[in-house]
C-alpha positions in Angstrom: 8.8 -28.7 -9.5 9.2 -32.3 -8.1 7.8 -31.4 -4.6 4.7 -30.7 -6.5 4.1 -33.5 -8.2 5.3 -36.1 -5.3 2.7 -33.6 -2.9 -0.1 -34.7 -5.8 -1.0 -31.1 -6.3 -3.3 -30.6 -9.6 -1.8 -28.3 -12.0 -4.5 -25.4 -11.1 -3.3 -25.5 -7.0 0.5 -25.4 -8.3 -0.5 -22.1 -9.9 -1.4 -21.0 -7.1 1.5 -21.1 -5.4 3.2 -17.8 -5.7 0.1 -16.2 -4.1 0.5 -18.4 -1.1 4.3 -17.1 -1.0 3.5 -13.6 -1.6 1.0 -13.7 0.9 -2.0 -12.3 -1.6 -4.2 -15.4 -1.0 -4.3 -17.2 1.8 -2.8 -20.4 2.1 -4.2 -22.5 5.3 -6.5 -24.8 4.9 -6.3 -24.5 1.3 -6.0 -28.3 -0.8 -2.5 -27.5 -2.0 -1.8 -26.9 1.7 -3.6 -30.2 3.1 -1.8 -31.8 0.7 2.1 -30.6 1.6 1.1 -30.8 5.2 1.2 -34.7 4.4 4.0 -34.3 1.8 6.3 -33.1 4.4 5.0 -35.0 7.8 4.0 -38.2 6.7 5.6 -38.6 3.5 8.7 -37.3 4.3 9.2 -36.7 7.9 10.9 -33.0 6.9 8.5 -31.0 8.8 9.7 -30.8 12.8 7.4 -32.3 15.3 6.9 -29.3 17.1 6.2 -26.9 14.2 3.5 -29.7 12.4 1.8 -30.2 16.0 2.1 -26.2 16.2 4.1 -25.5 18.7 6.9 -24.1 17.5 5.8 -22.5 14.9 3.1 -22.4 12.1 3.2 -25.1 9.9 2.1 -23.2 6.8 4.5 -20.7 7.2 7.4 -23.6 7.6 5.7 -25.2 4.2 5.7 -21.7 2.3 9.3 -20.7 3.7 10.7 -24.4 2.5 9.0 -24.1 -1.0 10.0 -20.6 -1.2 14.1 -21.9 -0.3 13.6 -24.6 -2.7 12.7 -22.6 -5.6 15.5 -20.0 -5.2 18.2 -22.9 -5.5 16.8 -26.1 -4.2 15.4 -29.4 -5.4 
């Protein structure tokens, strides 16, 4: 997916991926989530303010429910 190679995630934290969704390995903290954190705040300003400071919501849950949308019929 495009997301993933614009994020600069390595081949072996792409992998990973489905876990994260399926919730079998945790995903915060992990590289591939450091690295979409900045994909969607910095990069691409598609993360709400008040869900990357926390506020709102949890980011990592945003990031995994966004990549989740996008590979049933997105990007």
């Amino acid at each position: 997916m495009k997301i993933f190679k614009d994020a600069k995630l390595t081949l072996e934290q792409t992998a990973l991926i489905p876990s994260y969704i399926d919730g079998s390995l945790d995903f915060y903290g992990t590289p591939a989530y450091e690295k979409l954190y900045e994909y969607f705040t910095a990069e691409t300003g598609e993360m709400p303010y008040g869900i990357a400071k926390a506020r709102d919501g949890d980011p990592d849950f945003w990031i995994l429910e966004t990549i989740e949308g996008l590979t049933n019929g997105g990007r």
